[in-house]
PDB file with SEQRES, HELIX, SHEET and CRYST1 records, atoms N, CA, C and O in Angstrom:
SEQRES   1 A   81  UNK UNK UNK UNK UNK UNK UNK UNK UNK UNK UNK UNK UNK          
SEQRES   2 A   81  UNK UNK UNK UNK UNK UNK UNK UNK UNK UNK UNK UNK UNK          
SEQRES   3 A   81  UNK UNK UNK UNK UNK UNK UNK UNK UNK UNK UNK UNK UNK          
SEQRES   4 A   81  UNK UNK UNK UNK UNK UNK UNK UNK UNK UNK UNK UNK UNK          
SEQRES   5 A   81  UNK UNK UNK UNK UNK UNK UNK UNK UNK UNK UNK UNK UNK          
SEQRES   6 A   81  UNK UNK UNK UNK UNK UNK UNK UNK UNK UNK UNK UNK UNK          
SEQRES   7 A   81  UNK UNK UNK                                                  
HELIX    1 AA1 UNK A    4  UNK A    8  1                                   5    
HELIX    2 AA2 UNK A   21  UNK A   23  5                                   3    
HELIX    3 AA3 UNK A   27  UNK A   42  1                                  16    
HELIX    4 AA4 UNK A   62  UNK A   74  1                                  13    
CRYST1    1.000    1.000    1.000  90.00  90.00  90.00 P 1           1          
ATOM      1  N   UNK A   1     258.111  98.753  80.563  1.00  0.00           N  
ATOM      2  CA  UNK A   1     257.407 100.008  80.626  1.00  0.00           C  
ATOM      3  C   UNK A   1     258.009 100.897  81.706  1.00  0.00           C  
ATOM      4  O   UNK A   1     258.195 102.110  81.612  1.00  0.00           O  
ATOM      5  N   UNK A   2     258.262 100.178  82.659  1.00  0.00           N  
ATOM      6  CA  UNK A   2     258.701 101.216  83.949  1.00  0.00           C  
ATOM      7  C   UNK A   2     260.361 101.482  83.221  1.00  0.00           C  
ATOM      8  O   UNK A   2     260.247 102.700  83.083  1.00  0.00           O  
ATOM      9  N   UNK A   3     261.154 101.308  82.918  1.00  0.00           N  
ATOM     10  CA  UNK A   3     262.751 101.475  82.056  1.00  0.00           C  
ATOM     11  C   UNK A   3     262.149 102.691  81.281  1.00  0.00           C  
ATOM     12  O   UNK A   3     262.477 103.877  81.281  1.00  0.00           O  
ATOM     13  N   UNK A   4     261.206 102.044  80.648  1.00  0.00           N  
ATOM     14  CA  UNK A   4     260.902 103.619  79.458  1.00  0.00           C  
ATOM     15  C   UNK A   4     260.542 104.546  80.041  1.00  0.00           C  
ATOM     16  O   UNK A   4     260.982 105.621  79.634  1.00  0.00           O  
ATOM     17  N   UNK A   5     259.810 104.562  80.969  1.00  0.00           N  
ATOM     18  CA  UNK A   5     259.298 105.801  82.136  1.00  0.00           C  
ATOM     19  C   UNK A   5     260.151 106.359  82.176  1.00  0.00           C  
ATOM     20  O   UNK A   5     260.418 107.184  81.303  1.00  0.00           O  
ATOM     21  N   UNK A   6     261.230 106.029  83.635  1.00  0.00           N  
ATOM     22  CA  UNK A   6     262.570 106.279  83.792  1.00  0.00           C  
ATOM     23  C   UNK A   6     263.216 107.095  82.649  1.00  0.00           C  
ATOM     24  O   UNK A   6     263.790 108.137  82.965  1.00  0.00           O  
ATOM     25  N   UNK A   7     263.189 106.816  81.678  1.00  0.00           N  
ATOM     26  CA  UNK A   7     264.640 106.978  80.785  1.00  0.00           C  
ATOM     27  C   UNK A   7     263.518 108.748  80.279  1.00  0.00           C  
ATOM     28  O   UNK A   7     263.936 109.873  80.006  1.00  0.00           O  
ATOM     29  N   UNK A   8     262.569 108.393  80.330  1.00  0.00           N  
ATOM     30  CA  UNK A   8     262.087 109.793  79.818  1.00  0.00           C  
ATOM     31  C   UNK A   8     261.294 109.372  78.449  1.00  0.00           C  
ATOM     32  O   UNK A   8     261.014 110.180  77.564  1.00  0.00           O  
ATOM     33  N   UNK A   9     261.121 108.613  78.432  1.00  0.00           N  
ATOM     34  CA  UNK A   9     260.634 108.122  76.968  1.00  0.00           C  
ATOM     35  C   UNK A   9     258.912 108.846  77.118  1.00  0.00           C  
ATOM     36  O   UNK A   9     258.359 109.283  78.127  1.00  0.00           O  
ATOM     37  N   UNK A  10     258.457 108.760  75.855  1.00  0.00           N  
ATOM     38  CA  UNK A  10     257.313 108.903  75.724  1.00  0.00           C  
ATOM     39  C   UNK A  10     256.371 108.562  75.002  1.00  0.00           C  
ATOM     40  O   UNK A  10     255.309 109.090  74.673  1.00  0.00           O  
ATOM     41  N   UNK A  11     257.059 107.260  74.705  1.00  0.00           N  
ATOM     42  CA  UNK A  11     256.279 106.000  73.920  1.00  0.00           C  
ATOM     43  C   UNK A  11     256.930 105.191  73.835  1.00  0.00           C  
ATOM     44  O   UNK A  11     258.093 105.333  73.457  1.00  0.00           O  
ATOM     45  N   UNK A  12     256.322 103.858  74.213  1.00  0.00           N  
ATOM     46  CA  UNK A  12     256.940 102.204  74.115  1.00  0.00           C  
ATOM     47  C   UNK A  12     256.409 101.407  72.906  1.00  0.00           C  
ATOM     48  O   UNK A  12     255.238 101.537  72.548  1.00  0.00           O  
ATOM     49  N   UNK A  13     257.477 100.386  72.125  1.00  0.00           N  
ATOM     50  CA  UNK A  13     256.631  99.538  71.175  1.00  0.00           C  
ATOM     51  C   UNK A  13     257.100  98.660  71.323  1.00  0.00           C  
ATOM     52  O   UNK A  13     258.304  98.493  71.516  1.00  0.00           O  
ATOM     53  N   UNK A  14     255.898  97.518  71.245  1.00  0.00           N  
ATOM     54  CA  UNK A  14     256.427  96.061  71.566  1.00  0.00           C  
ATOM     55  C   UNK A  14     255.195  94.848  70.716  1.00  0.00           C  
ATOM     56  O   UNK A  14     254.042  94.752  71.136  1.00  0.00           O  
ATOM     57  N   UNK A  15     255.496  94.363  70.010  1.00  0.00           N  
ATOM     58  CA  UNK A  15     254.920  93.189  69.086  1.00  0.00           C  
ATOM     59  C   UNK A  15     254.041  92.600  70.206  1.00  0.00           C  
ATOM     60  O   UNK A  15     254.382  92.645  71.388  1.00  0.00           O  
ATOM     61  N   UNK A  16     252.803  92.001  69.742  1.00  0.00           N  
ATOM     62  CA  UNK A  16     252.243  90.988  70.376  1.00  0.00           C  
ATOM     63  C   UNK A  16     252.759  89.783  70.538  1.00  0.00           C  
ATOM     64  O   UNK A  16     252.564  88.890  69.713  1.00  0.00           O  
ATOM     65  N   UNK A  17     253.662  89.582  71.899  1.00  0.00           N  
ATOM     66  CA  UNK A  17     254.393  88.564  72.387  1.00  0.00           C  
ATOM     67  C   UNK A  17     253.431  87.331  72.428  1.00  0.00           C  
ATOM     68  O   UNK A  17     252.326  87.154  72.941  1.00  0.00           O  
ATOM     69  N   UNK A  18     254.250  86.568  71.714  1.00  0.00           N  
ATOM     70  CA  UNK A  18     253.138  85.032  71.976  1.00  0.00           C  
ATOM     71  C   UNK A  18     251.632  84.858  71.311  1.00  0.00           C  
ATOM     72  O   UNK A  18     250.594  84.318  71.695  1.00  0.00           O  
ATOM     73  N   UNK A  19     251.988  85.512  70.238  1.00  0.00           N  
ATOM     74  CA  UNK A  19     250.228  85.447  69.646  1.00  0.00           C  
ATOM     75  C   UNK A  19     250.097  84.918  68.517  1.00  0.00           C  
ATOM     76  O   UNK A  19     249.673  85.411  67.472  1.00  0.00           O  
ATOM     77  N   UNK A  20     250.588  83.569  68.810  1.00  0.00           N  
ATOM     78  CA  UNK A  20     250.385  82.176  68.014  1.00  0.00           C  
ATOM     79  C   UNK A  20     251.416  81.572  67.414  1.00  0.00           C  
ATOM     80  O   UNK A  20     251.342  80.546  66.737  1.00  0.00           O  
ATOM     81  N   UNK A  21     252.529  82.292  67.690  1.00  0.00           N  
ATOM     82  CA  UNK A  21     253.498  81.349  67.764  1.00  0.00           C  
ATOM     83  C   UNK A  21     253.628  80.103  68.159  1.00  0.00           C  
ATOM     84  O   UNK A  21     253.154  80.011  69.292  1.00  0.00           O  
ATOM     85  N   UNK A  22     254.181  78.752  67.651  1.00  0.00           N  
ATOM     86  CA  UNK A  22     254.640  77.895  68.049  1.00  0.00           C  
ATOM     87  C   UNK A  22     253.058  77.380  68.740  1.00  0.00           C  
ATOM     88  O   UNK A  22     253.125  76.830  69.839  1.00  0.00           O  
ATOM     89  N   UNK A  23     251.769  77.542  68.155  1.00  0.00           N  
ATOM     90  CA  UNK A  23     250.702  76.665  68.807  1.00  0.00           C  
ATOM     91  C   UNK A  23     250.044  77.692  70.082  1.00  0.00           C  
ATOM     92  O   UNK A  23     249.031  77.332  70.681  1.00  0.00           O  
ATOM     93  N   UNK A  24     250.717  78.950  70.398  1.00  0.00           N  
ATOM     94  CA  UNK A  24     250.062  79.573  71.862  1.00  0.00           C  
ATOM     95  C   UNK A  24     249.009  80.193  71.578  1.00  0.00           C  
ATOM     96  O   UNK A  24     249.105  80.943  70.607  1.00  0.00           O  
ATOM     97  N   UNK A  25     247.738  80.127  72.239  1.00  0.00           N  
ATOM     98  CA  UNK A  25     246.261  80.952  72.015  1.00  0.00           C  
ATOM     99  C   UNK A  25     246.346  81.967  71.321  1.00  0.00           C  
ATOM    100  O   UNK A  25     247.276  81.480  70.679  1.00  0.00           O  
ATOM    101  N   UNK A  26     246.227  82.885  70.890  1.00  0.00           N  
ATOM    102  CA  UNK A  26     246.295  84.465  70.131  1.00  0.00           C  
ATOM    103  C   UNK A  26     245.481  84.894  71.300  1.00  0.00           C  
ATOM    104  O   UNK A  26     245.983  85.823  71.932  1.00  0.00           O  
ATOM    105  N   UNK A  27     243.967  84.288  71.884  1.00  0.00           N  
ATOM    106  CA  UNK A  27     243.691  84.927  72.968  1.00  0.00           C  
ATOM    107  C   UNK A  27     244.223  84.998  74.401  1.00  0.00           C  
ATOM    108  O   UNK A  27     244.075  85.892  75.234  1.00  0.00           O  
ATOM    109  N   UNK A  28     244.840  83.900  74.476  1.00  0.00           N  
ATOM    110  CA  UNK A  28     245.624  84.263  75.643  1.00  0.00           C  
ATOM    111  C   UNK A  28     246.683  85.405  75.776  1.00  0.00           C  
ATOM    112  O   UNK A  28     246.912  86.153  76.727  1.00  0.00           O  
ATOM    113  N   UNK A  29     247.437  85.292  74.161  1.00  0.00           N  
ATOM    114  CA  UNK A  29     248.310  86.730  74.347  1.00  0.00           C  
ATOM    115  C   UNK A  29     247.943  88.213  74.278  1.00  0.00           C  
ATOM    116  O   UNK A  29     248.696  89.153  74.528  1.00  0.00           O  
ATOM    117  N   UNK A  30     246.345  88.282  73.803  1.00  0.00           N  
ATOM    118  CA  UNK A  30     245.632  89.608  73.958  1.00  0.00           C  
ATOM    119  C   UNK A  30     245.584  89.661  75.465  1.00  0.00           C  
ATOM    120  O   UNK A  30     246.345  90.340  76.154  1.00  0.00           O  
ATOM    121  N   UNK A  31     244.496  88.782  75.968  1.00  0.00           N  
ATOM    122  CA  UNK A  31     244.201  88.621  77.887  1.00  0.00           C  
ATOM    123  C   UNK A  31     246.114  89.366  77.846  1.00  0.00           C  
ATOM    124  O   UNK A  31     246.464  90.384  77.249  1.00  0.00           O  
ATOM    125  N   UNK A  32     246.663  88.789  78.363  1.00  0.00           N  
ATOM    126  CA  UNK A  32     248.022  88.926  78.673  1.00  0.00           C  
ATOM    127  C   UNK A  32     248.806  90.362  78.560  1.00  0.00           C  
ATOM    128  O   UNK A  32     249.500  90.921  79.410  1.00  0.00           O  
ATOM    129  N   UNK A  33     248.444  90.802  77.144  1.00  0.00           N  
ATOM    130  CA  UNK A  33     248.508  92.163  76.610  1.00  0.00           C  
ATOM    131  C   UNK A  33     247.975  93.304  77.531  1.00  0.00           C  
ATOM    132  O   UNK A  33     248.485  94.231  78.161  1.00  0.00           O  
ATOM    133  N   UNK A  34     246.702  92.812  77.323  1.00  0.00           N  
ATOM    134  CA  UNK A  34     245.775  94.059  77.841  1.00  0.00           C  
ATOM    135  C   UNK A  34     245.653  94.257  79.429  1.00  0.00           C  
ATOM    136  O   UNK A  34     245.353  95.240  80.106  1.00  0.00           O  
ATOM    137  N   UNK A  35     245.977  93.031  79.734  1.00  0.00           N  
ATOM    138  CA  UNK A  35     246.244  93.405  81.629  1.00  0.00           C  
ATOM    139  C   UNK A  35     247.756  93.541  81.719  1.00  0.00           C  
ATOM    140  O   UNK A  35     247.909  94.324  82.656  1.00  0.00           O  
ATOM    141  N   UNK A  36     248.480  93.340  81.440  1.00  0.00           N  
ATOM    142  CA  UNK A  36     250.052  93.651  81.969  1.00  0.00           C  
ATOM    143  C   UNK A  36     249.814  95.132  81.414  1.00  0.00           C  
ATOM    144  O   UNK A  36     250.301  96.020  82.115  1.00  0.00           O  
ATOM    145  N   UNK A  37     249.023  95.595  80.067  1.00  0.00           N  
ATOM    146  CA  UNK A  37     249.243  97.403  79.975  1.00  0.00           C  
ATOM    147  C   UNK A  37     248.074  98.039  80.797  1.00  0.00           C  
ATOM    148  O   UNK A  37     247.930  99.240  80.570  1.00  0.00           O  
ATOM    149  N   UNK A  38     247.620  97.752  81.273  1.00  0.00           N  
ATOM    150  CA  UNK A  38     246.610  98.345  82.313  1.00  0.00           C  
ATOM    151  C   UNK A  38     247.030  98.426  83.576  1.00  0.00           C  
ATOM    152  O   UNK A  38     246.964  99.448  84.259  1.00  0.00           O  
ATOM    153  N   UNK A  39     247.607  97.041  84.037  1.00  0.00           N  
ATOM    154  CA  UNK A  39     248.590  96.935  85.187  1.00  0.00           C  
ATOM    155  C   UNK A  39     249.614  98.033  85.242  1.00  0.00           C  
ATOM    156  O   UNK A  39     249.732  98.709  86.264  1.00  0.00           O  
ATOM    157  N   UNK A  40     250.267  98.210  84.309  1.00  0.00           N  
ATOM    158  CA  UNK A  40     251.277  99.280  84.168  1.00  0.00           C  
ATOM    159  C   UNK A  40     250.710 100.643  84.369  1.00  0.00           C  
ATOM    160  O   UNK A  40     251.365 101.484  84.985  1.00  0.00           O  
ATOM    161  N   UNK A  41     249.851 100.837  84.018  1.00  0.00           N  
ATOM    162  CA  UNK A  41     249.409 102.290  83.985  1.00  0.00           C  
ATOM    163  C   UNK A  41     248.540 102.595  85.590  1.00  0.00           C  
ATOM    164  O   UNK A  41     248.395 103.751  85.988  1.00  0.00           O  
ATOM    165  N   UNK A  42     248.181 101.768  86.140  1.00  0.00           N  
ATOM    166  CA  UNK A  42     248.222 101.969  87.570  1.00  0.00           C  
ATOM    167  C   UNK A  42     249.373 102.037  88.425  1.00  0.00           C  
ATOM    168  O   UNK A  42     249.306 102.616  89.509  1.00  0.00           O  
ATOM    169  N   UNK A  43     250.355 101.523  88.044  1.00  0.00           N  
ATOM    170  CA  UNK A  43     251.887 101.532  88.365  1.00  0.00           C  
ATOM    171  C   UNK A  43     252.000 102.494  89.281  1.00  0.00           C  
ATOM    172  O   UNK A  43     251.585 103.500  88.706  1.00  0.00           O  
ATOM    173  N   UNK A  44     252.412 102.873  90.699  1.00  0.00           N  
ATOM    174  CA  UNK A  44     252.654 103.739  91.413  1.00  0.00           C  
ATOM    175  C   UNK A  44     254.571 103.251  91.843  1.00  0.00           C  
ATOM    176  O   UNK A  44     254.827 102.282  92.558  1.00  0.00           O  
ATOM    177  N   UNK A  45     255.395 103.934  91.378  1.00  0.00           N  
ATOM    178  CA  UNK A  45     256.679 103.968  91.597  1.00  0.00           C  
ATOM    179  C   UNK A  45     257.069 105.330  92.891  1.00  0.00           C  
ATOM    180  O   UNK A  45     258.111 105.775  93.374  1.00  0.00           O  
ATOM    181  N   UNK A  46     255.768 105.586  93.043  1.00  0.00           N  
ATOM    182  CA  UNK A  46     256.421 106.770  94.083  1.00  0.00           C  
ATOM    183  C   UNK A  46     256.742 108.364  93.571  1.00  0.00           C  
ATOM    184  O   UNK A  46     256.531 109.487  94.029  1.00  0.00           O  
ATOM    185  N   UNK A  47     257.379 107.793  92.346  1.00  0.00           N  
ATOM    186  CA  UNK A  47     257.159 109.608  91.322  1.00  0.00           C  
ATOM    187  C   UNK A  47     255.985 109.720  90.964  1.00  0.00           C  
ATOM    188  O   UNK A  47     255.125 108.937  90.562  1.00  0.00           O  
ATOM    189  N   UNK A  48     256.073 111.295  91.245  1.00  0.00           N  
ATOM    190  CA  UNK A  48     255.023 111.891  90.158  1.00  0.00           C  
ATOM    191  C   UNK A  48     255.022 112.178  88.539  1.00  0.00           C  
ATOM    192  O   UNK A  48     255.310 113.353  88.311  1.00  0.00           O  
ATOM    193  N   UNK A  49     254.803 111.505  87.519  1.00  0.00           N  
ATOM    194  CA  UNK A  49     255.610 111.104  86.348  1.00  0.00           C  
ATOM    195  C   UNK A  49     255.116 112.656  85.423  1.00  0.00           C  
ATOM    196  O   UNK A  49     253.960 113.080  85.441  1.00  0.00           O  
ATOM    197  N   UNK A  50     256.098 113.232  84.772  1.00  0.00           N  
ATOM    198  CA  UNK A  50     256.199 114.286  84.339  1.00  0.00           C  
ATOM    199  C   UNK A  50     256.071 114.414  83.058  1.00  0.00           C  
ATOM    200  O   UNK A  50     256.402 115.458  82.496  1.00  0.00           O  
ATOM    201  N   UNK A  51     255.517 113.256  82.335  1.00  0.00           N  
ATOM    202  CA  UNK A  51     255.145 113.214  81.327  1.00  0.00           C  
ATOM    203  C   UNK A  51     254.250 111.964  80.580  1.00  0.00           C  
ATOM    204  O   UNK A  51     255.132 111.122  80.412  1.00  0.00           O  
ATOM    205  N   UNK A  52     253.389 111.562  80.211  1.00  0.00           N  
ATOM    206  CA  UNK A  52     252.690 110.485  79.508  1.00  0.00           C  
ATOM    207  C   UNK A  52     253.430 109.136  79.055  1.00  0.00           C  
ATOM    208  O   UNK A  52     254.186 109.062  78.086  1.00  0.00           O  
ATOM    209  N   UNK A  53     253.242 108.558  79.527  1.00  0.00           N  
ATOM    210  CA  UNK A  53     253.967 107.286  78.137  1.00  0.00           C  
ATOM    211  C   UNK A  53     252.492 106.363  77.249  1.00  0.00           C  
ATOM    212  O   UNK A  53     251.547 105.655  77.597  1.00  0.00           O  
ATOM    213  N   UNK A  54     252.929 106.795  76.251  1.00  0.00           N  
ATOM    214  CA  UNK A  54     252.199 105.646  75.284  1.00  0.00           C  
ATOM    215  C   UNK A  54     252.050 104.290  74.782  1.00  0.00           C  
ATOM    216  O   UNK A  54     252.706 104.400  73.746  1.00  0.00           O  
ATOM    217  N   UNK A  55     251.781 103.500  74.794  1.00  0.00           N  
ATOM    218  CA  UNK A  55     252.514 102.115  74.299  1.00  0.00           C  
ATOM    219  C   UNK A  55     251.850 101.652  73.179  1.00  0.00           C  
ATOM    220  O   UNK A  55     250.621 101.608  73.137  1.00  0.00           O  
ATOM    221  N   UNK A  56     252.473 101.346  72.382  1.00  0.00           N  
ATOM    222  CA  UNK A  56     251.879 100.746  70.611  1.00  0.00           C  
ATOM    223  C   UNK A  56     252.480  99.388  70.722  1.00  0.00           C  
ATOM    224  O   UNK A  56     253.666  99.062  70.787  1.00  0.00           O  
ATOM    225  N   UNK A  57     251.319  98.619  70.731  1.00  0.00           N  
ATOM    226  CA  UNK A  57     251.472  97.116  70.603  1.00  0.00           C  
ATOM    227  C   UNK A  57     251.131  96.585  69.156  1.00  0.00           C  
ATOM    228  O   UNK A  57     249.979  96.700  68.737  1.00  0.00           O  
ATOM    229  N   UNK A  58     252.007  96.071  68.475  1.00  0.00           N  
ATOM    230  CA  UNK A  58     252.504  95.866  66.921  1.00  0.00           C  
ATOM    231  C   UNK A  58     251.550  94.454  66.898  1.00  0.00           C  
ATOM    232  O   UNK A  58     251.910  93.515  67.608  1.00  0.00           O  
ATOM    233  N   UNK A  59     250.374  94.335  66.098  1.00  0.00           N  
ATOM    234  CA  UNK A  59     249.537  92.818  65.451  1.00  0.00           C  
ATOM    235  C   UNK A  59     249.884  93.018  64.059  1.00  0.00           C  
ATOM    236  O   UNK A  59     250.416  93.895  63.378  1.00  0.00           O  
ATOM    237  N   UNK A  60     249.437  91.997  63.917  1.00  0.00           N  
ATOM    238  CA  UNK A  60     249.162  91.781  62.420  1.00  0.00           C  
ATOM    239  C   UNK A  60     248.290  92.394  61.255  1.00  0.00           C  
ATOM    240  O   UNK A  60     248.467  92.333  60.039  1.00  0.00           O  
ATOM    241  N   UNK A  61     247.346  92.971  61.957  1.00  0.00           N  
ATOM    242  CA  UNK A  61     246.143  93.179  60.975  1.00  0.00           C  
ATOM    243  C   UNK A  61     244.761  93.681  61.882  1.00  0.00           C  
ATOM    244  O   UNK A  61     244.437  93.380  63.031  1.00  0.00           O  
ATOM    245  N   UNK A  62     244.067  94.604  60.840  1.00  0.00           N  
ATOM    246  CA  UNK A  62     243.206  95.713  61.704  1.00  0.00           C  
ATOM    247  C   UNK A  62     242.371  94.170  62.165  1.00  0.00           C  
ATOM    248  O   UNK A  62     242.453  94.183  63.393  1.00  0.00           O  
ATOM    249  N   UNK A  63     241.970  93.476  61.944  1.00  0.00           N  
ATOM    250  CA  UNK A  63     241.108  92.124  63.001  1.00  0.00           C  
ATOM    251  C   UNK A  63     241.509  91.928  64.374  1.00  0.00           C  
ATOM    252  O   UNK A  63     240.799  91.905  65.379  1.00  0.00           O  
ATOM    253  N   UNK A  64     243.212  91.741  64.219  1.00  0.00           N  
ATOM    254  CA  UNK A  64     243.602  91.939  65.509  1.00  0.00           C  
ATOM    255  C   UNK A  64     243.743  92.961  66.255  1.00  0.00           C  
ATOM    256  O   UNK A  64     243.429  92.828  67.438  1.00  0.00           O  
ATOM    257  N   UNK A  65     244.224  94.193  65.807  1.00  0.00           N  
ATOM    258  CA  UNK A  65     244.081  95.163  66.702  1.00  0.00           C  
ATOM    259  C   UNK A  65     242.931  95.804  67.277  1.00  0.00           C  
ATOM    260  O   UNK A  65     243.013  96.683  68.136  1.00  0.00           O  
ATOM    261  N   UNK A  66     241.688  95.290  66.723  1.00  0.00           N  
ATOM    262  CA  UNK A  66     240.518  95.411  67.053  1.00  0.00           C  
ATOM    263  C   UNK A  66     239.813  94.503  68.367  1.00  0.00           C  
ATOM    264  O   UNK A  66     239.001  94.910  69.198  1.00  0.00           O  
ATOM    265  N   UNK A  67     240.357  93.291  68.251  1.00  0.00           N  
ATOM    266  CA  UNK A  67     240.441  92.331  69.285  1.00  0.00           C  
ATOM    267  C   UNK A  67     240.784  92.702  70.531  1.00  0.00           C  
ATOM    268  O   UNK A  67     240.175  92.727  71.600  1.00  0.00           O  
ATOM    269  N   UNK A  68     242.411  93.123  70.028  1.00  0.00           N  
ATOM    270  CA  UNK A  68     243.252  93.694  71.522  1.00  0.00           C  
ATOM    271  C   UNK A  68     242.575  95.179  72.354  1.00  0.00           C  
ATOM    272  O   UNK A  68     242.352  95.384  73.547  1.00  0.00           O  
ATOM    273  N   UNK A  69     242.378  96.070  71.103  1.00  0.00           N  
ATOM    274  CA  UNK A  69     241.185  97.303  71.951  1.00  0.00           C  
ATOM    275  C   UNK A  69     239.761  96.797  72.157  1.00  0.00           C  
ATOM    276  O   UNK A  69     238.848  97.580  72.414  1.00  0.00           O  
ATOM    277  N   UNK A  70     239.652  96.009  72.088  1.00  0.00           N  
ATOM    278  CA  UNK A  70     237.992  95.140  72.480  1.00  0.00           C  
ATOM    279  C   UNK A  70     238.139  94.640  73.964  1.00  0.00           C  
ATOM    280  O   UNK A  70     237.364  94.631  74.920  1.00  0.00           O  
ATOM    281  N   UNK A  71     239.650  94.160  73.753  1.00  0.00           N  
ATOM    282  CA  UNK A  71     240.128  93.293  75.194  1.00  0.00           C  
ATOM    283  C   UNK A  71     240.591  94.359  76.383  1.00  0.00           C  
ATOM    284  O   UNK A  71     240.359  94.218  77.584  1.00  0.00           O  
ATOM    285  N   UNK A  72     241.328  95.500  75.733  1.00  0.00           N  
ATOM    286  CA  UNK A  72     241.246  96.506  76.917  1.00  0.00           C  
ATOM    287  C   UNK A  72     240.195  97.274  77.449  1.00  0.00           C  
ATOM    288  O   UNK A  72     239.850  97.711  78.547  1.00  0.00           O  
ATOM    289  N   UNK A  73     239.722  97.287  76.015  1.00  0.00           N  
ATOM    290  CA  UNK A  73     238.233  98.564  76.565  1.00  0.00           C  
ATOM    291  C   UNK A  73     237.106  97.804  77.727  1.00  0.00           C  
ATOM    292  O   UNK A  73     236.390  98.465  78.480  1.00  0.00           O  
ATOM    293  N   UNK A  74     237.138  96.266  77.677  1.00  0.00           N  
ATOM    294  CA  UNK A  74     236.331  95.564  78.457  1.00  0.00           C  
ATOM    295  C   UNK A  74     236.928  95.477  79.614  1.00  0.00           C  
ATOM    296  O   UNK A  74     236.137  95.245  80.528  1.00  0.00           O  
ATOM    297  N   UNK A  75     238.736  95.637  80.127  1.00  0.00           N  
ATOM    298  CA  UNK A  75     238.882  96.268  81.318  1.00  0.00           C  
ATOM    299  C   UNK A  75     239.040  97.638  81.938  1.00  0.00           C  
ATOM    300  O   UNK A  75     239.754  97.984  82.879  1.00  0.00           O  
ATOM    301  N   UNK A  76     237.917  98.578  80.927  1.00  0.00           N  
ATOM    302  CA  UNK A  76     237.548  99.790  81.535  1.00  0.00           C  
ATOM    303  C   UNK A  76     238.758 100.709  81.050  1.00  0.00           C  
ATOM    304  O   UNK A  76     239.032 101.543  81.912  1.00  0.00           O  
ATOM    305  N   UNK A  77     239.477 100.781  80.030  1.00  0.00           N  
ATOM    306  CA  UNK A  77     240.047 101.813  79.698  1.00  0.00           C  
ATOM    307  C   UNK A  77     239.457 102.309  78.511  1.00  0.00           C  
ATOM    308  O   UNK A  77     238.510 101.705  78.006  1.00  0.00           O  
ATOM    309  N   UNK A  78     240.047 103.647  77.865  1.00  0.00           N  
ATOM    310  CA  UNK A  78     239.032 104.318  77.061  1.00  0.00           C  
ATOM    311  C   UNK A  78     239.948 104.340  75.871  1.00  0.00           C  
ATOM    312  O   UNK A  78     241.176 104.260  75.846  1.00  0.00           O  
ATOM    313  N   UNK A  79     238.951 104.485  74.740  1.00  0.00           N  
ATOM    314  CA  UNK A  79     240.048 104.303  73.438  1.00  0.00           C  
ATOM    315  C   UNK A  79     240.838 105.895  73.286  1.00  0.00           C  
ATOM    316  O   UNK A  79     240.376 106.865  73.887  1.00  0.00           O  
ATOM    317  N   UNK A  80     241.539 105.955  72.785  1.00  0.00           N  
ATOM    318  CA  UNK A  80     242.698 107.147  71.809  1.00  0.00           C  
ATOM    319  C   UNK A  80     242.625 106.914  71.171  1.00  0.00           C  
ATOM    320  O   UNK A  80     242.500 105.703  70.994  1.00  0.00           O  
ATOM    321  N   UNK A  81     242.621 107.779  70.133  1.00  0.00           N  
ATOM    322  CA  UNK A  81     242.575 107.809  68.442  1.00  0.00           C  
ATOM    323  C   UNK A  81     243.972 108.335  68.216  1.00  0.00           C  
ATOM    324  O   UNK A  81     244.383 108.520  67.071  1.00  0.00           O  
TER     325      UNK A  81                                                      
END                                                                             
């Protein structure tokens, strides 16, 4: 996320890493999801960032992506449509 900042980007996409692959929780990789992108967006690099970045995290199916905005919105961020 901070590379895409930098570069000027203004939207990141990245698959739900680890969400049941090979036996790993699906909930552990939401938890995981939703605080490393929350973490990020408190991110203080020292710039004042001159433009938004977005991030679209790629599931499988509206069940899951419902999960993963269930899992952020419960650490206090607000939905976008």
């Amino acid at each position: 996320m901070s590379k895409a900042h930098e570069s000027g980007a203004t939207f990141a996409v990245s698959p739900l890493l680890g969400s049941g692959g090979r036996g790993a929780p699906y909930a552990d990789a939401v938890d995981v999801a939703a605080s490393a992108a929350l973490s990020w967006r408190g991110h203080d690099d020292g710039a004042s960032p001159t433009t938004a970045l977005a991030l679209q995290i790629v599931v499988q199916d509206d069940a899951d992506a419902d999960t993963l905005v269930g899992a952020i919105e419960a650490r206090g961020a607000t939905r976008i449509d």
